[in-house]
N, C-alpha and C positions, 0 to 999 in steps of 0.2 A: 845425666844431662836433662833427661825428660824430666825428672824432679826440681830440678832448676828452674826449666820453664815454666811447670806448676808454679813452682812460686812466687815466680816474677809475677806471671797473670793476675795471682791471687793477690799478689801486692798492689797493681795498675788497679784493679775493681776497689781495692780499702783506699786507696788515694785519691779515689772521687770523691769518695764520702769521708775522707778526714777532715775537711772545714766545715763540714758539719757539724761531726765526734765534734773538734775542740770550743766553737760557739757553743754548742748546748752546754760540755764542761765548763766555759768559761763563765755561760749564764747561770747554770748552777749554784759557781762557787762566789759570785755576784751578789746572788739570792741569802746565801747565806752569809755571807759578810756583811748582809744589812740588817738581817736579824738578831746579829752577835754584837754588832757595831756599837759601843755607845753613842747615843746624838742620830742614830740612823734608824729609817723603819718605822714599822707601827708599834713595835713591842713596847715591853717597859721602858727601856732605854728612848723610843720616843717619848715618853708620857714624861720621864724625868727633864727632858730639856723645855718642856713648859713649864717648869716653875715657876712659882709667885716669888722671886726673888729678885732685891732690888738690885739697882746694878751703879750707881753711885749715889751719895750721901750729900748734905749742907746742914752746917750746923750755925746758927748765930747770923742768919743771913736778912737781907733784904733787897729786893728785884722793883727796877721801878720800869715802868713803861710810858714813853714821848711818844708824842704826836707830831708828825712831820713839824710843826709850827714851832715845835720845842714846848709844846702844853701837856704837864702831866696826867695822864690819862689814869695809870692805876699803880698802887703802890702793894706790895706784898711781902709782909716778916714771917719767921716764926723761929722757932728755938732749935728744932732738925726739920728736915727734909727727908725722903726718900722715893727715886724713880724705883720705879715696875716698868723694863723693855714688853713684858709678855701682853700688858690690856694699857701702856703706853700713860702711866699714871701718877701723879704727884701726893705721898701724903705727909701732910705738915702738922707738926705737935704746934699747939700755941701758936695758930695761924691770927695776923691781926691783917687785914686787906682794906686799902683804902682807895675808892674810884669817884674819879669823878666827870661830870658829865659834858659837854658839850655848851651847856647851860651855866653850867659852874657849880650844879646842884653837888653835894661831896654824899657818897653813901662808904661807912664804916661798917664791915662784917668782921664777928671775932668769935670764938669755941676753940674747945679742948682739941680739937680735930678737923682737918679738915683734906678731903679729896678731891684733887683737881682733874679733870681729863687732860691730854695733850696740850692744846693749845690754850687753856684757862677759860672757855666758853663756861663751860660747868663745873661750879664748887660746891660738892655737899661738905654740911657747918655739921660737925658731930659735937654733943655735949654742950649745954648751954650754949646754944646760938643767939647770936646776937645780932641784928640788921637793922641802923639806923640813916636815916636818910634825912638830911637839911639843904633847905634853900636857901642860903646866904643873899641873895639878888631879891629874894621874894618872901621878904619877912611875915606877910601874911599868913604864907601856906605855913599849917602847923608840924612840925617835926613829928616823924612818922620813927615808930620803935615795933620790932617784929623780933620776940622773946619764942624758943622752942629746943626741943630737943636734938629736932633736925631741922635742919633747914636746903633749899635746894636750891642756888641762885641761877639763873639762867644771864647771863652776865650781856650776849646780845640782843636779848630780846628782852632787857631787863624787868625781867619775871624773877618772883621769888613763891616756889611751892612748897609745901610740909604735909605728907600724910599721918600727920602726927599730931596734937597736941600745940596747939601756939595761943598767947598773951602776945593783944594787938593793941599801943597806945600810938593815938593821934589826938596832940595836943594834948585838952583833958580828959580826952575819951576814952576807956576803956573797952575791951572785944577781947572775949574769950571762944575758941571752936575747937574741934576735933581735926580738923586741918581745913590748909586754907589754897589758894591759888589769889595771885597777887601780880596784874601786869600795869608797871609805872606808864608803858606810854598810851597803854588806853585811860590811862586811873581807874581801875576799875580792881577791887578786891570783893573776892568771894570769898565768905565763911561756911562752909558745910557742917555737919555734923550737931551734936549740942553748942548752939550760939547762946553767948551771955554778953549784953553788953550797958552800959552806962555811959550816958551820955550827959555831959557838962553845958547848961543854961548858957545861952550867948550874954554877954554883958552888953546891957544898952547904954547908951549916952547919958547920962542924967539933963 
């Protein structure tokens, strides 16, 4: 009987401290199902579920975007598509974009390539980029062509950058730089780097 009691006692003192035992076990084994886990954890299996992998496809497509008024604001094709959920990214084989202003001024971008952020604020033009810009309202102003390898358009602050390489024709004018920064609503373009330019004689009246 005194063995009895022993044991009991001895079992009363482990039953204080068995929600403890089983919390640390059960954090343990917590511990380690997030490291075994795939999709869980820091390990590799977290490193795999950030992939660069897209997560739906458009092929043959075209997206146009109204303005409450029912006025088309900007138009965009290309031959495929592909989102990226991970950096939330659009990229377009054969992207041809057409936007137009507020003014009625219409700018066409077009390249082999081209990456959108989320909400289309910023498009880089990859491979022969192309950005030209006309005022149909305001025939004077001369149509503006922005030729580069890359190109960076900033779609609400309509700015177009290149740290690259660009052929700038206004009108008959000719601009050559090592890149450039280009903001439509100051008018104000900068050419950095080796500038080459030719500039075409005004015609006078006779």
């Amino acid at each position: 009987m005194s063995t009895l009691r022993g044991f009991g006692r001895a079992w009363d003192r482990i039953s204080i401290y068995l929600p403890v035992i089983l919390m640390a076990v059960l954090a343990l084994a917590t511990y380690w199902l997030a490291r075994t886990t795939p999709g869980m954890g820091g390990g590799p299996a977290g490193v795999r579920q950030q992939r660069h992998e897209a997560d739906y496809f458009l092929q043959g497509f075209s997206v146009k975007n109204f303005a409450p008024n029912g006025r088309l604001k900007n138009e965009i094709q290309g031959s495929e598509a592909r989102h990226y959920p991970d950096n939330d990214t659009l990229e377009i084989e054969q992207p041809r974009m057409r936007s137009y202003s507020e003014t009625g001024a219409l700018t066409v971008a077009t390249a082999k390539r081209a990456i959108s952020n989320g909400d289309g604020s910023q498009v880089q033009l990859i491979g022969d980029a192309v950005v030209t810009r006309e005022t149909p309202q305001h025939p004077e102003l001369p149509r503006l062509e922005v030729r580069g390898e890359f190109l960076h358009i900033y779609a609400n602050e309509e700015r177009v950058k290149s740290d690259q390489p660009v052929t700038l024709k206004r009108g008959g004018d000719v601009f050559q730089a090592d890149n450039m920064d280009y903001d439509n609503l100051d008018r104000i373009m900068e050419l950095r780097g080796r500038v080459h330019g030719v500039l075409q004689p005004k015609k006078t009246e006779p």
